[in-house]
N, C-alpha and C positions, 0 to 999 in steps of 0.2 A: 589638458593631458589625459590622454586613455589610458586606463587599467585593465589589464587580462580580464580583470575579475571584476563582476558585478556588485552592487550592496549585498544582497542576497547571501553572495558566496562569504563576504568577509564577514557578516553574519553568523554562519552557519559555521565556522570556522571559530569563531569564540565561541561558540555553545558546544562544540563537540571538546575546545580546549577545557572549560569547565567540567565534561562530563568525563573528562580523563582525570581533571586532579579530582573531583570528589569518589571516582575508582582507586586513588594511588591513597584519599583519605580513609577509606574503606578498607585497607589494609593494612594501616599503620597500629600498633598497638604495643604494649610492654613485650620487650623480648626473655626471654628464657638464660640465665645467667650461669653462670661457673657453680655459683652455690645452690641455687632453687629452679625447680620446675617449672614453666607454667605452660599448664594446656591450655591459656587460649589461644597458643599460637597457631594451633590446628582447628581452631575456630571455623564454621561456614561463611561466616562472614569475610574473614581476613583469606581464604582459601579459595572462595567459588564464587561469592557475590562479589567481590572486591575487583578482582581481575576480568568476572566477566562483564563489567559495565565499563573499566577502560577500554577493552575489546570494541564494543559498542560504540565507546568514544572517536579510537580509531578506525574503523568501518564509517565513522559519518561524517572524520575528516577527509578520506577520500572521497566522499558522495561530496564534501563540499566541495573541494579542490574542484573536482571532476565537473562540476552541477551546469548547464547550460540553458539557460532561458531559451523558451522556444518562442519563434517568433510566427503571429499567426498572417 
């Protein structure tokens, strides 16, 4: 049976799914309640690093989806 998609691709397709949950881990944290404040919700981490490495994630599941062996 053929597959659209090379080793390669399905590869690259679980490393980008990886590098989407440990962005969606990167933004999980205690949230801010009825009774208490908490500022780390505005945190760098949970705000800017967090979302821009799923971003990342998903920009290299398209590269993977997309990815085509060249043939010489």
């Amino acid at each position: 049976m053929k597959y659209n998609m090379d080793k390669i691709n399905l590869i690259l397709i679980v490393v980008s799914t990886l590098i989407i949950l440990v962005g969606l881990f990167l933004m999980v944290g205690e949230p801010s309640g009825a009774t208490e404040y908490n500022p780390d919700i505005f945190s760098t981490r949970r705000i800017t690093v967090g979302p821009m490495v799923s971003l990342a994630g998903f920009v290299l599941m398209i590269v993977a989806i997309m990815y085509k062996k060249r043939n010489k």
